[in-house]
N, C-alpha and C positions, 0 to 999 in steps of 0.2 A: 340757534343753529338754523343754517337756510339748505335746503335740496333743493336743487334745480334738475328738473330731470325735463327731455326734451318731446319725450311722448305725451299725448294725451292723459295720461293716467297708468295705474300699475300693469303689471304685465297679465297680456288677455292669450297669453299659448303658456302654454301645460310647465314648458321645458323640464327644470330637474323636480322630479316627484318626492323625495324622501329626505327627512329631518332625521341625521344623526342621533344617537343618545347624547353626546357631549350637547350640540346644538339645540338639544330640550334641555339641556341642565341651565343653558344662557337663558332659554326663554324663560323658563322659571324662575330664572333669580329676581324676571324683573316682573313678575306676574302674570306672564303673556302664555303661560303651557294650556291653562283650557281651553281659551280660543283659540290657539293653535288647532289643540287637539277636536274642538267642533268644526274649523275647516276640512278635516282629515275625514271628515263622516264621509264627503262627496268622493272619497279616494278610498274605499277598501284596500287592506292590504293581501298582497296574493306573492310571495318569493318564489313561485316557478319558476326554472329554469331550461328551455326547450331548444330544438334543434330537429332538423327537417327540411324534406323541398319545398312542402306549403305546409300554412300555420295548423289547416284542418287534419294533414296527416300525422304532424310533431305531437300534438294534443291527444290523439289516438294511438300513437304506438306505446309498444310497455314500456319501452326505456324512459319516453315524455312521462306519464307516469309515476314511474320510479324517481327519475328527476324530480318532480313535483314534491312531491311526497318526504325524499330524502331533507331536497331542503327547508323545507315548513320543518320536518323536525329537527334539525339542527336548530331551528329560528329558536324552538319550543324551548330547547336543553337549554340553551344558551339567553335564558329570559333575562335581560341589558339591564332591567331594574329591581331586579332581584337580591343581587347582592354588592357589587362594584360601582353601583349609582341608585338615588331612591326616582329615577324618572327612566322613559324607554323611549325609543325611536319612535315616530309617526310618521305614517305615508299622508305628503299631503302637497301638492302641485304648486309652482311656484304662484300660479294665476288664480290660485284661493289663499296663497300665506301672503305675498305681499301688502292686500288688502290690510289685512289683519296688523301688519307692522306698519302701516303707515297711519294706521288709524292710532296705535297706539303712538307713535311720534308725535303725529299730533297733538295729542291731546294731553303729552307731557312738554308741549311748547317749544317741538319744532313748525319751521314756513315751510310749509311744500308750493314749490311752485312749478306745475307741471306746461307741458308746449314751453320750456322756458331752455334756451340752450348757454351754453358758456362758447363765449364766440372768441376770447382772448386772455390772458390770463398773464401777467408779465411781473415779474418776480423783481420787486423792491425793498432789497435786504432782509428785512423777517418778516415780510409780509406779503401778498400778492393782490394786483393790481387788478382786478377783474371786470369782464366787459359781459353784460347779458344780454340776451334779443328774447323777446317775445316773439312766437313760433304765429300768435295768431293775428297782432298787430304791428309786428315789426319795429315795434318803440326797442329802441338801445337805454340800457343803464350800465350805470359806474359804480362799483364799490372797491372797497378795499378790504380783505380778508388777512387774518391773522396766519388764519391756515386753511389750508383746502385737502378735503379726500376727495382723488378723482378715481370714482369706481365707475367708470367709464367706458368699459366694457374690451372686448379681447382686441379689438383693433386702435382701442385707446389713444384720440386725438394728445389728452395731456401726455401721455407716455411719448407719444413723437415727437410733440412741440419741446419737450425736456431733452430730444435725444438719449431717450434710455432702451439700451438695448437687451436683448433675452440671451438665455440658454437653453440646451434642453436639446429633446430629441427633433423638435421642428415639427413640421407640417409631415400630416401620418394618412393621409385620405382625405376626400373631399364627400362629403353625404347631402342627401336631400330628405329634409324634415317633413314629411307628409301627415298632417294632422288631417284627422278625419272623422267624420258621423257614418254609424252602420248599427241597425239594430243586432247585434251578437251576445244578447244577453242568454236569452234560450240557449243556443249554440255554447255559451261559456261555461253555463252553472254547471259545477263540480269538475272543471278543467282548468279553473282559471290559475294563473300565471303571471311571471312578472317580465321575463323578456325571452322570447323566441328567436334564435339564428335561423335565419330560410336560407339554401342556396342550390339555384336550380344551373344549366350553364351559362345565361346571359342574364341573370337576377339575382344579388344576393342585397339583403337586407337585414332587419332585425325590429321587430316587433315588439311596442312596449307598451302595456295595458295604461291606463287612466283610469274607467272607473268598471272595467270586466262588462259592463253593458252597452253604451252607446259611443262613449270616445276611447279611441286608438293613434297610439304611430305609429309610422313604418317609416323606419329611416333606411335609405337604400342608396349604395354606391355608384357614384354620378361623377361625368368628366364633368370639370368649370369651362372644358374647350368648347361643350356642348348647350345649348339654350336651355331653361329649366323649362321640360315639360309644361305643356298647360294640365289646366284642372282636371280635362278627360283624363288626358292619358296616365294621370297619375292615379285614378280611380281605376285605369285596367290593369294597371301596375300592383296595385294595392289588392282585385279580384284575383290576380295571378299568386300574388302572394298568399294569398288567404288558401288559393283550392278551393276560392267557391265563386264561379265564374256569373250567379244569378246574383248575388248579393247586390242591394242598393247600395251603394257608396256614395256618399256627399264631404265630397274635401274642403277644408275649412282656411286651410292655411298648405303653402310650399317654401319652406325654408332652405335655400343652401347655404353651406355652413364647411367649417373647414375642420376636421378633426387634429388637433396637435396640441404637442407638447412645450407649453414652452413659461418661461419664468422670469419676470425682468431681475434683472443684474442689481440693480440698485433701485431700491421703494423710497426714498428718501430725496427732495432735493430742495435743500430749503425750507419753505411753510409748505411743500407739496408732498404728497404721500399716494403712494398707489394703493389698489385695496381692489379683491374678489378678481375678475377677469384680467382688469390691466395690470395687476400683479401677478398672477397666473393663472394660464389657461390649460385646461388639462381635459381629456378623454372623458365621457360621460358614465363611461364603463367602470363600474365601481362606486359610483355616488359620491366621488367628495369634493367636485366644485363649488355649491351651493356652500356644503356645509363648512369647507377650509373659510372663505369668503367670509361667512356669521362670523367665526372665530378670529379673522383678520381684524373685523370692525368691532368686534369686543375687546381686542385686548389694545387698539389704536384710540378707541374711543374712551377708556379709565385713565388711560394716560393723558391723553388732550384735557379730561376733565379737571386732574390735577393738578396741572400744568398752569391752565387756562384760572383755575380757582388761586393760585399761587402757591399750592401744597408742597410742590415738587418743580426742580429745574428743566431746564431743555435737555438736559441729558438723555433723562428718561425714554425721552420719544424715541432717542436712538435704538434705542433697546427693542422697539418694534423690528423694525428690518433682522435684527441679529436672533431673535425670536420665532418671527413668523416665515421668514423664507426658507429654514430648512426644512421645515412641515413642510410649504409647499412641492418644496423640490421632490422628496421623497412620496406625496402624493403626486405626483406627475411622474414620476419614475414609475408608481404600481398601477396607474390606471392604463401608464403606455403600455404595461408588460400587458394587458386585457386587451388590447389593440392589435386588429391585425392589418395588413398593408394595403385594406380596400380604407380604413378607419372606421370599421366594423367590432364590432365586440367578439374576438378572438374564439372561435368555439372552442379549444381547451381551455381557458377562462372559467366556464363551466365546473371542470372537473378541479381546477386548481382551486376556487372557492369551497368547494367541497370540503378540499384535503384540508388536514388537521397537523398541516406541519409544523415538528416543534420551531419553536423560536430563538437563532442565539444566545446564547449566556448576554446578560443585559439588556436584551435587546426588546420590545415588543413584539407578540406575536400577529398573525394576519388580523383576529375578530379584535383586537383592541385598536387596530388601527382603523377597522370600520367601524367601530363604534366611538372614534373619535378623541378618546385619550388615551392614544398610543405615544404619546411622545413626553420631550422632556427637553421644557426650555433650557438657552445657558445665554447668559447677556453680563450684562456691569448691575443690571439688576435683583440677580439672581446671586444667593451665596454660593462659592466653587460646589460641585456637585457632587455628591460622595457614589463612588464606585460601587453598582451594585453588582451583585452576583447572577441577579434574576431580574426580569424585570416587572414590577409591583408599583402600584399604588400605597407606595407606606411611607409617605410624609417627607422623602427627601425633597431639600431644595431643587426645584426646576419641575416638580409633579405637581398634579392634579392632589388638593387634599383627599384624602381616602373618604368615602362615606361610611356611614355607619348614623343608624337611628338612635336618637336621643331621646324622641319622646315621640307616643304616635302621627303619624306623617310628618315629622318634623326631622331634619335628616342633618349632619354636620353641615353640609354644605349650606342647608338654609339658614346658616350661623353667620354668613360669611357679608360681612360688609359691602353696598356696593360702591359710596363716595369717600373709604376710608379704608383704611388696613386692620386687621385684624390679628388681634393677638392672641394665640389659642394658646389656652395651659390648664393650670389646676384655678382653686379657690380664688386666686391671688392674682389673676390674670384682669380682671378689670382694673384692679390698681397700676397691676404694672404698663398696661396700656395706657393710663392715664398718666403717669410721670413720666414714660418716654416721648409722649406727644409733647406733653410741658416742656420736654428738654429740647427735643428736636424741633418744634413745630410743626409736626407732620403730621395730621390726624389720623388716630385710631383708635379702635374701640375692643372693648375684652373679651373674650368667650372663656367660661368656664365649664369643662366638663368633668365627668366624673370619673375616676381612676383607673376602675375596668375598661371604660373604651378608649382612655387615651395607652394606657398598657394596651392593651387588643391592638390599636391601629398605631402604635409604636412612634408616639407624640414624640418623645422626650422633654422634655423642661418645659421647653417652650416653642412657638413658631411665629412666624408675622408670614401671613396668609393674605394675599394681592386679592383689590374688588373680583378679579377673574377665576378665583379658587386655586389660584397654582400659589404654591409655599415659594416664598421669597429665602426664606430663612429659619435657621433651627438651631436652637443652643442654649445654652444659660438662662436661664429666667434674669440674673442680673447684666445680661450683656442685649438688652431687648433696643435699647436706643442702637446699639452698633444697626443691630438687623434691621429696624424702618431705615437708617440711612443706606443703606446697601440697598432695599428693597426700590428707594427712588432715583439707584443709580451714582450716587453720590460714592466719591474718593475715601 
């Protein structure tokens, strides 16, 4: 596998701070949650949620407070690994986790090659014709690619040279990203918080910690008609914000940036596939760009692998697009409702996170969706989906398999193959994994568990369980070859 990424190296600004619980379950599967979790030291976490004309008043009044307070304990009640997964969310900046995941690509034997751009890209029947420039000597190379993911970001050269077009609510506000240094640690302890709405009458913004001591931002609502402020003026911007008119401020970075909703229409064109921004871009309000993004390129990347190893046809790949775009859609639909028409984080947002509204008949509720396995695939992949009443992790095709601990720190999920399908059942489940492979030539491998948890988490007979933990299939112990071939998509 080659990355071509056209920066210097990984990303050096803060942007999205927090690793869903689903998006530690990925990191785990493949060994990566402690180092995750050691980048996350430099990010305490703090779920404040504040509102105010400046950030020093919001922090002081009783409702800031209250707010504070109320939600650390929902975070409390609501402990993400406690019982529906054996791992939990981390607050950790993208400019301390990418490090981390590029080291480990590496060193499982992908090319990073960074200053390196894709300058053309020309689609010759199943494969693409690719053109690189080196950013620092300007040498041009030629290759030819089987397939290409272009996560390319929200204005996505590939997406335009493709002609592929979005949907969605569009462009919601235009903000400017003012990252910044200010000693605010004293000032912080025992206040600290996760985002503040200020709005004064010719200032509104929105405040988001990094690490409650030295780094801050303040994104704040900006015409494009208008030049972006230089460095001063976004440090008196930032004092006005704060309510503290003495404070040192040293701005690091000024980002403008466009807040909107939007989702391409078609991720698929040929050997090309869109992934993370150039497949949708969504509101920051809510945390699930980064993390939709992780789960794009995990459930695109088992497939390419089987694909690629000759396990399974091109059909399969289909089965991304008809997969992962409705997640996205419906995360862009909840982060625009947190959006208000500056492209500000909506102060009723606040109060709507709070609330504890029930959830449709079938449907997921709010904390399952920010935790990341709120949904439920349906493809040519997937067996038809049995109608639930409620909606649960309990083994139907198109869910997340249910957790439950098998033996200390050792959780169903850590059962779960990640270059093969897995067969969950009773005693008998190694075998029969191994003569449906024989029959099909599809590899997988057996899980046997023991009777009370697959009664408890309502197994039945048997499953074939996809590298990405979502149940493909459920039925017969003697009908297991039907389900890997249904699982790769296949007639």
């Amino acid at each position: 596998m080659l990355l071509v990424e056209r920066h210097p190296g990984t990303s050096i600004h803060p942007r999205a701070r927090g690793v869903n619980v689903r998006t530690m379950e990925l990191f785990r599967a493949v060994g990566a949650e402690p180092a995750v979790r050691e980048a996350g030291r430099a990010t305490p976490i703090a779920l404040g949620l504040l509102r105010g004309e400046t950030l020093d008043a919001a922090v002081r009044a009783p409702l800031g407070r209250w707010l504070r307070a109320a939600v650390n304990a929902i975070a409390r009640r609501r402990a993400p690994g406690s019982r529906a997964s054996p791992t939990g969310g981390c607050r950790v900046t993208q400019d301390h986790l990418e490090p981390v995941l590029a080291a480990l690509a590496a060193e499982r034997g992908a090319e990073l090659r960074f200053q390196t751009e894709l300058v053309d890209c020309v689609l010759e029947g199943d494969a693409a014709a690719c053109t690189l420039r080196d950013r620092r000597t300007g040498e041009v190379t030629a290759l030819r690619a089987r397939y290409v993911v272009a996560a390319d970001g929200a204005r996505s050269p590939m997406r335009e040279r493709l002609g592929i077009a979005t949907s969605g609510r569009g462009g919601l506000g235009h903000v400017l990203n003012i990252l910044f240094d200010a000693d605010l640690g004293a000032w912080a302890r025992g206040r600290e918080f996760s985002l503040a709405r200020i709005d004064q009458p010719d200032l509104h913004g929105v405040f988001a910690t990094i690490d409650n001591e030295r780094r801050w931002v303040l994104h704040v609502s900006h015409d494009p008609a208008q030049p972006v402020p230089e460095p001063d003026a976004c440090a008196a911007l930032v004092r006005r914000a704060l309510g503290l008119p003495d404070l040192d401020v040293q701005v690091t970075s000024v980002l403008p940036w466009e807040c909107a909703a939007r989702v391409a229409d078609v991720w698929r064109v040929g050997p090309v596939f869109l992934a993370g921004d150039a497949a949708h871009l969504l509101p920051p309000w809510g945390g699930m760009g980064a993390n939709t993004a992780v789960a794009d390129a995990w459930d695109l990347a088992w497939k390419l692998g089987m694909v690629l190893r000759g396990d399974a046809g091109d059909a399969l790949l289909d089965t991304y697009q008809a997969e992962r775009r409705p997640v996205a859609v419906v995360a862009a639909e909840d982060s625009a409702d947190n959006t208000d028409e500056r492209g500000l984080m909506r102060p009723g947002s606040i109060r709507r996170l709070l609330e504890a509204r029930p959830a449709a008949p079938g449907a997921p509720g709010r904390v399952q969706k920010l935790m990341g396995w709120g949904y439920t695939y349906a493809s040519a992949g997937i067996a038809p989906p049995e109608a639930p009443t409620r909606w649960a992790l309990d083994a139907r095709p198109g869910t997340r398999l249910p957790h439950a601990w098998v033996a200390p720190a050792v959780s169903t999920l850590d059962l779960v193959a990640t270059r093969a399908f897995t067969v969950v059942g009773g005693e008998d489940a190694p075998a029969l994994a191994a003569e449906a492979s024989a029959r099909t030539g599809i590899p997988a491998e057996g899980c046997a568990l023991p009777p009370a948890i697959r009664r408890r988490l309502r197994l039945g007979d048997a499953l074939v369980v996809r590298p990405d933990g979502f149940v493909a299939w459920r039925g017969p112990a003697a009908e297991v070859s039907a389900g890997l071939r249904r699982a790769t998509a296949q007639p």
